[in-house]
N, C-alpha and C positions, 0 to 999 in steps of 0.2 A: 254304277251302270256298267256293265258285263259287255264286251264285245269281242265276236270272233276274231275281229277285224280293224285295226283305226289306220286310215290314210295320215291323217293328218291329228292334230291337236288342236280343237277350238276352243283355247284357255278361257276366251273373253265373254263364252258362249254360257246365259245362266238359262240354264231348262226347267229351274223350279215351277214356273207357271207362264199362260202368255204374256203378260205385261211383262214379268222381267225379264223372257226371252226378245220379246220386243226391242224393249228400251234395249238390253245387251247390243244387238245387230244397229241399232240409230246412235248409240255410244261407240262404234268404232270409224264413224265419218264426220266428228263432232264440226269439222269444217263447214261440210256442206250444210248439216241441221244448223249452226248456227248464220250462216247465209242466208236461210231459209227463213229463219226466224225476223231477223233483219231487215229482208225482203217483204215480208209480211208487214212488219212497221211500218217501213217508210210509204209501201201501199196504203196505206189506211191516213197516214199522216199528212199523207199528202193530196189524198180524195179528200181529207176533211179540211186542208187551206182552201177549197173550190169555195163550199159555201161560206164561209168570213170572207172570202177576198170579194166575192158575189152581193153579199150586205152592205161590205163598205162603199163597193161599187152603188147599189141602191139610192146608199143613204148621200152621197156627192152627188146624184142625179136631183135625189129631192132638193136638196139645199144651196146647191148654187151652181148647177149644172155643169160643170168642169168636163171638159170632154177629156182634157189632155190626162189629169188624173181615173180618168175611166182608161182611155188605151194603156195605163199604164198598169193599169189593176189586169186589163185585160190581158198584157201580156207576160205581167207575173203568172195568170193563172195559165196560158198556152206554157211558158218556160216548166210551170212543176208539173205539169201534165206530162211533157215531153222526158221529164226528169224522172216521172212515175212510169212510163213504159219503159223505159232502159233498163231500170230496175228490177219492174217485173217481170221483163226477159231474162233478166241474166238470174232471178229466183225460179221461177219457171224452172229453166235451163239444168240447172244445179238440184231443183226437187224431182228431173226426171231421171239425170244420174244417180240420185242419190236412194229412188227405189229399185232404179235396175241393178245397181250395186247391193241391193239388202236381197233380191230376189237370188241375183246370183250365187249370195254366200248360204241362203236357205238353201238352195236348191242342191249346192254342194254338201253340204252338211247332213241333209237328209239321203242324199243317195252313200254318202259315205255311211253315214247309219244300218239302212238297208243291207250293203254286203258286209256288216259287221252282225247281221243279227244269224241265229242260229237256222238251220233247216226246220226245227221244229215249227218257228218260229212261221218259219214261210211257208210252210208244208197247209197251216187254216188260215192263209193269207191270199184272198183272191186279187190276179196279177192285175185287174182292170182297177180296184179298188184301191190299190198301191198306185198305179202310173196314174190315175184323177187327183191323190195328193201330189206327187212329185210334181206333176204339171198344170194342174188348173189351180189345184188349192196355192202353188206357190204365186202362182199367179196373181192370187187375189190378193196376197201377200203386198206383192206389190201394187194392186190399184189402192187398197188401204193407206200406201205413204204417200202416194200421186195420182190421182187428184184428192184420196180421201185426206189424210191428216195434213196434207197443202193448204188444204180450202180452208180445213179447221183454224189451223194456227192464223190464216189469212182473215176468218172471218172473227175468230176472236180478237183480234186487234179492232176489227170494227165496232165488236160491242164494247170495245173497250173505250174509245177514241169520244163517243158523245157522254161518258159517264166523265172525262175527264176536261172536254173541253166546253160543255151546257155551263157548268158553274162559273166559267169566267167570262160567261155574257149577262148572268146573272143566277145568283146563289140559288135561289127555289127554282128556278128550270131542271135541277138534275132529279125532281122528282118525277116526272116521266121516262125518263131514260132507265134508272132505279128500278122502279115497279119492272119496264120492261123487261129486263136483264133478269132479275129475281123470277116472274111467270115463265122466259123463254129457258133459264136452267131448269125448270119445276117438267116445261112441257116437254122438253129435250130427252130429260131422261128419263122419263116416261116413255117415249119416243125408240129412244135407241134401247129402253131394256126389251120392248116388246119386238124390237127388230131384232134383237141379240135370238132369241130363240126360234124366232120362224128363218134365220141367215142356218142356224147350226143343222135344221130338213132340210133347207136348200142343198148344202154341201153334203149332207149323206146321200139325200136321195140322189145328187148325181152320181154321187161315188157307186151308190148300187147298178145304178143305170150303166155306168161306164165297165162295171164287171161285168154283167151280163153281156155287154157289147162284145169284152174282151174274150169272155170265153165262148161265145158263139161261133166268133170270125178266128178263132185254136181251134173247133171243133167243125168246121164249116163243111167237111170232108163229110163228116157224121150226117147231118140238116140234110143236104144234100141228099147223098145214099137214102137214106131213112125217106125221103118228102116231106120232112119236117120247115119247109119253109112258112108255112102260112101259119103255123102254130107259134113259130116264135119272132114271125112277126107282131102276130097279139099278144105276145108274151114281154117285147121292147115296149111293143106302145103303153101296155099298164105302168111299165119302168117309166115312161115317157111323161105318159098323164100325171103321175105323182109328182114328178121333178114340176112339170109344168102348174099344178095345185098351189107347191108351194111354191113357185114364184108369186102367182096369182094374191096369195095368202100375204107376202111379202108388199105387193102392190096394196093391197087394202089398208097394209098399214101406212105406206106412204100417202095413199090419197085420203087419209084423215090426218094431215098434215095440219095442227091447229096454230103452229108460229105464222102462218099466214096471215090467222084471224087477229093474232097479237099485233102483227106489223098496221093494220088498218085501224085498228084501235089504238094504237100511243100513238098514228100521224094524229088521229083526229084527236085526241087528250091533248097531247102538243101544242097544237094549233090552239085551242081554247085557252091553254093556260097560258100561253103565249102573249094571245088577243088580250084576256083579260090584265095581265101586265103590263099591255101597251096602253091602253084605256087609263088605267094606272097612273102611268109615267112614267112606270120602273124602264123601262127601255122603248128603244126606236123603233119604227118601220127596218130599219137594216137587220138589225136582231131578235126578228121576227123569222125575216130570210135565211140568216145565218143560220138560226134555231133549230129553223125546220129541215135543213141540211144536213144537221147532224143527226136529225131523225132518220132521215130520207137513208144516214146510210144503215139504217138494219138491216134495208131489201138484202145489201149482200149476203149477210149469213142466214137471213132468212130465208132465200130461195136457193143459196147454193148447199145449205143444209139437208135438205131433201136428201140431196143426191147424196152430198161426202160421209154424213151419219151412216148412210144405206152400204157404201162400200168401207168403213170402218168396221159397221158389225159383221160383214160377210169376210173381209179380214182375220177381223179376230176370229169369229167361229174357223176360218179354214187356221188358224195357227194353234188352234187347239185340237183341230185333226193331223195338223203337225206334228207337233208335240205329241199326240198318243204312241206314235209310231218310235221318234226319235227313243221315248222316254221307256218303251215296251222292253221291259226284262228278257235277254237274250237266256238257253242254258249255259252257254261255252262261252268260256273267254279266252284272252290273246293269249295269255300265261307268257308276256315278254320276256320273265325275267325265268324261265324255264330251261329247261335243256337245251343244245342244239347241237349238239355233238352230228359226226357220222353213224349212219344206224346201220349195225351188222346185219340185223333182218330177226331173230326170233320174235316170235310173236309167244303169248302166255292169257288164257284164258282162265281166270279163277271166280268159281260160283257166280259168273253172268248172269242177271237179270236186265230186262230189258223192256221198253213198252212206249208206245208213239204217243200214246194216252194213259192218265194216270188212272192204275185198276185194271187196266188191260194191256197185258204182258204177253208179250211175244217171244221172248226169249227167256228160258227158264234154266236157270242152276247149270248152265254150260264153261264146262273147264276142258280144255285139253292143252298141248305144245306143237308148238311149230317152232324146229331148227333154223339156223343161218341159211341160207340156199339150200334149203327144203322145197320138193312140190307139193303140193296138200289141194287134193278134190273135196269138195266140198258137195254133196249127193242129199237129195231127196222129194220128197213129195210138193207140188205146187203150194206156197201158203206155207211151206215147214221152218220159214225165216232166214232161211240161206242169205239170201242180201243182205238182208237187218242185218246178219250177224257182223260182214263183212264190212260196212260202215261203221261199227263202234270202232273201229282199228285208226281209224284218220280223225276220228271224232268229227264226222256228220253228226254223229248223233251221241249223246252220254248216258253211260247206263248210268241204270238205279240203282242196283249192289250188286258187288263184287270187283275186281279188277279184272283191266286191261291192260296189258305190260309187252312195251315192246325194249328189248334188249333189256327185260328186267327191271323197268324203269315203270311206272303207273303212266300210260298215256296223258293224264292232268296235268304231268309235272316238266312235259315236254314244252316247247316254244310250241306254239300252235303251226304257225309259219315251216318252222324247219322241221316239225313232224311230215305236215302235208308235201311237202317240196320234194319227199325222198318216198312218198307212198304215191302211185298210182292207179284208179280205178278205170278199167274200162266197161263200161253197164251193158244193160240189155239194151235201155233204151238211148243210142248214141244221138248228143247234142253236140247241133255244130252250129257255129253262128253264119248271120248274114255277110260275111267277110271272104276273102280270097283262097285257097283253097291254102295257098302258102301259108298264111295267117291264124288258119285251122290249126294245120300240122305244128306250126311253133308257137301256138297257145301259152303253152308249160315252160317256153324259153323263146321271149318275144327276142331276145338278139344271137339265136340261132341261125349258123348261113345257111346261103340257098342250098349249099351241096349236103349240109346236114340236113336239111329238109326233104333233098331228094332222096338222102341215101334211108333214114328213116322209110320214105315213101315204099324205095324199091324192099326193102325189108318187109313191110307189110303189103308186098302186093298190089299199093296202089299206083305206081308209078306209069304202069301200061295206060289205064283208064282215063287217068292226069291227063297224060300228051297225048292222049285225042280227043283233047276238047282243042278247039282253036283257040283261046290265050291258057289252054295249060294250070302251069302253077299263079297264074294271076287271074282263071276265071271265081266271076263271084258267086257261090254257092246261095240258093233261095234259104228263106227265115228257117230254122230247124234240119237243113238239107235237105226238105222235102224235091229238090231237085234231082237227087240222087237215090239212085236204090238202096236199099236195105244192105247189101253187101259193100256197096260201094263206100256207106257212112261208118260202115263199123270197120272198114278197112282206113279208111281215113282217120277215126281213132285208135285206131292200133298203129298207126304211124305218129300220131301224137304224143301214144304214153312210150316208144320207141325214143323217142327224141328226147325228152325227159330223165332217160337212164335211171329210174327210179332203184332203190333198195327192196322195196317191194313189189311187186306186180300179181293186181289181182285183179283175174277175166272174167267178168259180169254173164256167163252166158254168149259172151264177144265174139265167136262163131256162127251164130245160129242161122244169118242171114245169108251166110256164106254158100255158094254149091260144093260138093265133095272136090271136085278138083283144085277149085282154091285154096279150099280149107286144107288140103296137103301141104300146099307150100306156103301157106299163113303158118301151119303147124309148125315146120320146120326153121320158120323165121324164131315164131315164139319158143321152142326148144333152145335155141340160141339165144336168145335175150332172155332166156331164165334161166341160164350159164351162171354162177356166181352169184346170186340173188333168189331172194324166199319169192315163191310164188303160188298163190291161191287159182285154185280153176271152180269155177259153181258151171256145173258143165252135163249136158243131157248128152255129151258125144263121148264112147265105147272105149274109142280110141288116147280120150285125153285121160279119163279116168283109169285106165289101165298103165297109163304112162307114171300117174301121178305116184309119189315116193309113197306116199299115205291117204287114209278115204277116212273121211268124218259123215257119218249117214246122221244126219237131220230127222227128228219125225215130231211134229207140233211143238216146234220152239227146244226140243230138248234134244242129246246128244243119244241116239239111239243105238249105233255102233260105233266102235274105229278100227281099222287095222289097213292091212294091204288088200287089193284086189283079192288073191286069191285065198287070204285068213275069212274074209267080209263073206267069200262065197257060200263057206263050210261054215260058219258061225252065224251068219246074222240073214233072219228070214225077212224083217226089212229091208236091206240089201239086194235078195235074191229076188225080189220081186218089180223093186227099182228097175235091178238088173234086166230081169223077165220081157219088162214092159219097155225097155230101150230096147233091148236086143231085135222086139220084134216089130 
């Protein structure tokens, strides 16, 4: 399994399927599962001294009325009772740690997964549908270990405890207990396989529900403007009705709950076979009592079944929504053991193909060079791939054939890490997180000081704007910077790839939102910081593309001209039309 990205190493971690991913995550706190397990005994072992000590109490009442031997029975059975709740606190206790701790380590696991998979990867991945597994699905994760597989392992001690303790008040009593255990496995998984597939709608349909939530309240600007609100509120609620069907669907199966019917039928088999043993001889009035106590304890897994089977299957279905993700084949991987030298800067295009979807190609048979601290404009028509092109460089994205070569070297065979660490992109579309504005700016170098932050700042122009917010460099920027203007965002990432001192620098368009006055002295910042260093401009401004050493004219994925400004004017009619249509 391919990853751009690994935080960490989870050696212990087996992803072949959910059971052995399961067991993997309950095998690395074998402490607590075994406490659990323990806990679970002695609970059961010791609800089952109630009825023998209850019989014997009985049968000293019939026979010669001993009071003293009653309070004494009586207070064995208060002492294990008192022994049994300590117990079950401290199992309790240790099974709520012991899923908050598997939740934790899924939850880490999956999000390190996540920034290790490719753009491709996330580019047909809706963000609502991601954040419902990391967050609810791991969730269920955890109600699967507490209270679902608690109960289980708890109530299986129960059915285990009258199949082993019926034969020693008398040998043919364990045939009711038998029968029961044999129908209640039969009915069980019956039970839980039909819950297993209406748990696996449950968890899509929210996860659809939660996308559409997601991209609603990203596009809510759109709703808005448009008066699209009453539309997609009917358009939630059908999301809504579905999630809501198959809970519904889920419930039907739970209320054909048939170990219910089993529990009322071996009391009552019990009791006759019982009677008729006592009628018999074969046993007393006491162990009649005793008997039917050990019947009595099926209620437990009987009733707490419903519920723990119901969050085991919705478990496992969400750890198999897990699992899809973790397990999804990335394109790109880390390539660790790759280059990592210092990069002089050329860049090297040979017979590029390219395409976001296989069969449709966007980038066709494109070769040219770019020198050490070369400028290189990057020109043409909306849709002619200019961006695309400029991502295969860091590897966002891997072509299909040909090479990319930076310092002569096949991009694949660099360290992924110390490729990206010395190339920086600033896009059209500037993202800036919900964080400080300081925080922004040292993104690319979280232990960057404050005066490299400012001085960044002042380089790109934003340093004025900054300190007229009243907390400055520590105000907090809204989701995306929708708080800040278009100029304001892309000056703020140009202070970012500033502070990074990248080998490459390449400007997405990174002007556009700019007014001409600033863009003068943004300009003259970026001439400076493209001092010594290769640098790309995909650029609709007159000014930059005349500046640039070299013009690469784009037209439908292919390399339509190159030369200088003034060769591109006299040679290429694609060019002059560019030209044409900027100029005026």
């Amino acid at each position: 399994m391919s990853t751009e990205f690994v935080a960490r190493t989870f050696k212990r971690t087996d992803y072949r399927n959910p059971l052995r991913f399961i067991w993997s995550q309950v095998r690395r706190h074998p402490w607590i599962a075994l406490m659990m397990v323990l806990g679970a005994f002695s609970n059961a072992a010791l609800a089952s001294v109630v009825p023998i000590l209850a019989g014997r109490a009985f049968n000293t009442v019939i026979e010669d009325e001993d009071l003293t031997t009653v309070a004494l029975i009586a207070g064995a059975i208060i002492g294990s009772q008192l022994l049994r709740g300590t117990l079950q606190f401290l199992r309790n206790f240790g099974s709520e740690i012991f899923a908050q701790r598997i939740e934790r380590d899924v939850r880490d696991e999956l999000y390190v997964s996540l920034l290790g998979k490719s753009m491709t990867f996330h580019d047909f991945q809706p963000v609502g549908e991601i954040m419902a597994r990391v967050t609810n699905d791991v969730r269920e994760m955890n109600l699967m270990m507490n209270p679902g597989v608690n109960l289980i392992v708890g109530s299986g001690m129960f059915i285990l405890l009258p199949l082993v303790v019926a034969p020693t008040i008398h040998p043919a009593l364990i045939l009711t207990p038998l029968i029961f255990v044999l129908a209640y496995i039969f009915v069980q998984y019956h039970y839980v396989t039909s819950l297993h597939a209406v748990a696996q709608n449950v968890r899509a349909s929210f996860g659809k529900m939660n996308a559409s939530l997601a991209e609603t309240l990203d596009g809510v600007e759109v709703v808005k403007g448009t008066a699209q609100e009453k539309q997609e509120i009917q358009h939630f609620n059908g999301l809504v009705d579905r999630v809501k069907a198959w809970f519904v669907a889920q419930g039907d199966i739970e209320a054909r709950y048939f170990a219910i019917l089993l529990l009322g039928l071996a009391t009552v088999g019990g009791f006759l076979h019982a009677s008729y043993l006592y009628e018999a001889g074969e046993i007393d009035a006491g162990s009649i009592v005793a008997y039917l106590g050990q019947i009595t304890l099926f209620s437990f897994p009987v009733f707490t079944s419903i519920f723990s089977f119901s969050r085991v299957a919705s478990g496992y279905a969400s750890t198999e929504r897990i699992l899809n993700i973790i397990n999804a084949k990335t394109d790109l991987d880390q390539n660790e053991a790759g280059r990592e030298g210092h990069l002089e800067g050329s860049i090297t295009f040979e017979h590029v193909d390219f395409g976001y979807v296989a069969g449709k190609q966007v980038i066709h048979d494109v070769s040219f060079d770019i020198q050490p601290g070369q400028t290189v404009a990057i020109v043409g028509q909306t849709g002619a791939g200019k961006t695309s092109l400029v991502k295969l460089i860091n590897r966002t994205y891997d072509i299909d054939h040909g090479q990319v070569k930076v310092d002569g070297l096949d991009v694949r065979q660099w360290n992924l890490a110390a490729l990206r660490s010395q190339i920086s992109i600033i896009e059209q579309e500037i993202f800036l997180f919900s964080r400080s504005i300081a925080d922004n700016i040292r993104f690319g170098r979280p232990d960057a000081s404050m005066d490299e932050v400012i001085d960044a700042a002042k380089n790109a122009q934003a340093h004025d704007f900054v300190t007229g917010f009243p907390d400055g460099y520590d105000t907090i920027i809204g989701q995306r910077g929708v708080t800040l203007s278009g100029g304001q965002r892309q000056r703020l990432a140009i202070a970012r790839a500033f502070l990074t001192n990248p080998r490459i620098l390449i400007l997405d368009d990174s002007t556009s939102a700019i007014d001409s006055a600033t863009e003068d002295r943004i300009q003259k910042a970026i001439w400076k910081a493209a001092e010594g260093r290769t640098t790309i401009l995909i650029t609709h401004r007159l000014s930059q593309i005349r500046w640039a050493d070299h013009i690469i004219v784009l037209r439908n994925g292919r390399v339509a001209a190159r030369g200088t400004h003034e060769e591109l004017l006299q040679s290429s009619e694609p060019y002059r039309r560019i030209f044409a249509r900027y100029d005026s």
